[in-house]
C-alpha positions in Angstrom: 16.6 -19.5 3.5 13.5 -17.6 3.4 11.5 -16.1 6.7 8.4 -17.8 5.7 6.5 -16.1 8.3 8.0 -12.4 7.6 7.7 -13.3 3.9 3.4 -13.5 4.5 3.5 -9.9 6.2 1.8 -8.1 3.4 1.5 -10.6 0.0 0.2 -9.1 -3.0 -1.7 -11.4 -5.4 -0.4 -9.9 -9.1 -3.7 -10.3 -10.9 -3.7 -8.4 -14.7 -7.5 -8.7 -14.9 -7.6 -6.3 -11.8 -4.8 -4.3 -12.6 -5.3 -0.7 -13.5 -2.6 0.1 -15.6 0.7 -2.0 -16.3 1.5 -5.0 -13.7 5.1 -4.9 -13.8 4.8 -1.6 -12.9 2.2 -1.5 -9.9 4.2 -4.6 -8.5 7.6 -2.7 -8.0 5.5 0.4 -6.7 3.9 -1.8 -4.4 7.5 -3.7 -3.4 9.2 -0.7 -2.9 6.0 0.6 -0.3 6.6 -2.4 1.5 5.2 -5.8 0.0 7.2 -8.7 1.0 5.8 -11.7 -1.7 4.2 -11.7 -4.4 2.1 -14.1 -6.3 1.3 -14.1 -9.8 -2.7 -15.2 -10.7 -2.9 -14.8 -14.6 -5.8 -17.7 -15.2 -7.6 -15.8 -18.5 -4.0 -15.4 -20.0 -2.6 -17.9 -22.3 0.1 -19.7 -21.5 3.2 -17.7 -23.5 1.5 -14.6 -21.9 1.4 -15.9 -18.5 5.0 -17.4 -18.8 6.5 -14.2 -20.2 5.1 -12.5 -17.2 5.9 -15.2 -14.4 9.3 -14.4 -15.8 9.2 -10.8 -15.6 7.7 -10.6 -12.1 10.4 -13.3 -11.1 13.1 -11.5 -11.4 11.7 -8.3 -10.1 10.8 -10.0 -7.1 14.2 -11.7 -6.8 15.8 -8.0 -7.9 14.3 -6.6 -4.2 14.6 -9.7 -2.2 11.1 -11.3 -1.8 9.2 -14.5 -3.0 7.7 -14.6 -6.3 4.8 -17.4 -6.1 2.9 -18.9 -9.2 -0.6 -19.5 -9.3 -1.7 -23.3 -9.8 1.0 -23.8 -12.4 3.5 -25.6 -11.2 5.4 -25.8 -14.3 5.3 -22.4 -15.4 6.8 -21.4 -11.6 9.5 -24.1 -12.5 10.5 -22.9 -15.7 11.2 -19.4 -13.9 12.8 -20.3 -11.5 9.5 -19.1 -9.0 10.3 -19.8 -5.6 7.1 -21.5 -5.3 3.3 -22.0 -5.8 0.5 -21.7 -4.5 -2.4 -24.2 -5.0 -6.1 -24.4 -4.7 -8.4 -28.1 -4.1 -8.8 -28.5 -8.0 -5.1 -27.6 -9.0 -2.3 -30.1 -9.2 -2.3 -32.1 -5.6 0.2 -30.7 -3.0 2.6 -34.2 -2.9 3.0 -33.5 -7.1 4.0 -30.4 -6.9 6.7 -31.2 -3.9 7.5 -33.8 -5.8 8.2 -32.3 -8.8 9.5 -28.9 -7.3 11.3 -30.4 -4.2 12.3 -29.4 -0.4 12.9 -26.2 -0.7 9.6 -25.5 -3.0 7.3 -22.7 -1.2 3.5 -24.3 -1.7 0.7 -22.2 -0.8 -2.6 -23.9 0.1 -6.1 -22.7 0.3 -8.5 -25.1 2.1 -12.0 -25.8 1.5 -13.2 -27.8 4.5 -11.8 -28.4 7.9 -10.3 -31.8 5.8 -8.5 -30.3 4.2 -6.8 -28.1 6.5 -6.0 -30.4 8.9 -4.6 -32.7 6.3 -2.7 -29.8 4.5 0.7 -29.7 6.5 1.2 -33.8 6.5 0.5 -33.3 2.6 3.0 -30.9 2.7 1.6 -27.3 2.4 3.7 -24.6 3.7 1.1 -22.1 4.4 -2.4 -21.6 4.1 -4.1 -18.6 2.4 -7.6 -18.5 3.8 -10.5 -16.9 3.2 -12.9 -14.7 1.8 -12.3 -13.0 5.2 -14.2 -10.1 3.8 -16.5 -10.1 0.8 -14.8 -9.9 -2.1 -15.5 -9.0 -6.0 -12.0 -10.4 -7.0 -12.8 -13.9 -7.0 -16.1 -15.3 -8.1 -16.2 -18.7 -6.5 -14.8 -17.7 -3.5 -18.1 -18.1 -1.7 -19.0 -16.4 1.3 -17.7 -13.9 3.6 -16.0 -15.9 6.5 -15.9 -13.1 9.2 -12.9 -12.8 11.6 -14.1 -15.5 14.2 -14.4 -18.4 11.5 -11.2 -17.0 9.9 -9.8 -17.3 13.7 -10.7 -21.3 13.8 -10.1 -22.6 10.5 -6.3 -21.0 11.2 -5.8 -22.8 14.3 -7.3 -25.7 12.9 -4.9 -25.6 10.0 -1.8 -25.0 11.9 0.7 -23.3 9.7 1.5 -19.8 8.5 -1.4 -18.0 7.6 -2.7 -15.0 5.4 -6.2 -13.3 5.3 -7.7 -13.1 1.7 -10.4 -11.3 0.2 -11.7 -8.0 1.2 -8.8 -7.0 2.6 -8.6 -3.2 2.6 -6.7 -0.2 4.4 -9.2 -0.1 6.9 -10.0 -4.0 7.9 -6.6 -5.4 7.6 -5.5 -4.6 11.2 -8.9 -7.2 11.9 -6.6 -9.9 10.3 -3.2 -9.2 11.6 -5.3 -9.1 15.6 -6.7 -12.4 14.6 -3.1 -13.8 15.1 -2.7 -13.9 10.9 0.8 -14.0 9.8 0.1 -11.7 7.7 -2.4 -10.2 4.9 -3.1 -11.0 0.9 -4.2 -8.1 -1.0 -5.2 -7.7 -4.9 -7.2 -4.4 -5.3 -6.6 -2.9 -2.9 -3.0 -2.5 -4.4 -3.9 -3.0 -7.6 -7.1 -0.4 -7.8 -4.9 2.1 -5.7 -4.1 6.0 -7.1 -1.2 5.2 -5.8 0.2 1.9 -4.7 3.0 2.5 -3.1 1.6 4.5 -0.6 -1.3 2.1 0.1 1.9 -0.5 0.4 3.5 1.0 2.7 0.0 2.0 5.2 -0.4 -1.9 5.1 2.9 -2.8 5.9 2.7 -1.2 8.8 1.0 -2.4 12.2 
């Protein structure tokens, strides 16, 4: 049974088109400094590329003990045996995918109007990933910065295990964790990093 909540601590979002070097790689580096899930966000990779690598992160993950979470592909994350997926307002709608993954399915939600989080657990969304906290360059439509106090109310609006996302850094992601976040959701800061496991291991700790 996974710890959901000690699961969100620090999650790294696997993304090859902001990967410095080889993803496989980084990720252990990053696992072994401390990162507790990770999810896999391949979207410019086609779909024998992204499946060979949801299959190779898989069992790295499941080789150390922590989540492995696809990216809006609910079938690819079930043909790996994924432990779960995490989902966006234009992806496949949250009752599918528990339909079609089941009970014990992980699925990740990220909101994009109060709406939607307060419908989010009833449509049965695990936890939220919300943001951009922080501006970001990692996602393009991720809109505008949110700021810690907005970040603060959609997460009590929403109601359910939370992580931070975009812009989170060494030196800001202490903002999140005070904000009463489960935890924080990192991509370049990992992933851009001389060296990740290090980086891992100063955001893995409080």
């Amino acid at each position: 049974m996974i710890d959901l909540r000690s699961a969100l601590r620090l999650y790294l979002v696997a993304d090859p088109e902001h990967c410095r070097g080889d993803l496989a790689g980084i990720t252990e580096a990053a696992i072994r400094g401390g990162v507790s899930m990770v999810q896999l966000r391949a979207k410019q990779l086609p779909d024998p590329g992204s499946s060979v690598l949801a299959q190779a992160l898989c069992n790295l993950c499941h080789a150390y003990g922590i989540p492995f979470i696809m990216n809006d592909r609910v079938d690819i994350a079930i043909a790996v045996g994924a432990d779960g997926v995490h989902l966006g307002v234009d992806d496949t709608p949250i009752e599918l995918a528990r339909a079609l993954g089941g009970d014990d399915f992980i699925i990740g939600y990220s909101p994009d109007s109060d709406e939607d989080l307060e419908r989010a657990a009833a449509r049965g969304a695990n936890y939220l990933g919300i943001g951009p906290v922080f501006g970001t360059k990692t996602k393009s439509d991720a809109g505008a910065a949110l700021g810690i106090d907005e970040f603060r109310r959609r997460m009590q609006l929403g109601g359910l295990p939370t992580v931070g996302i975009g812009g989170v850094t060494s030196t800001n992601y202490r903002e999140v964790l005070l904000a009463d976040a489960d935890g924080v959701a990192v991509i370049s800061a990992i992933l851009g990093a001389d060296n990740p496991e290090a980086t891992a291991r100063q955001l893995s700790t409080n």
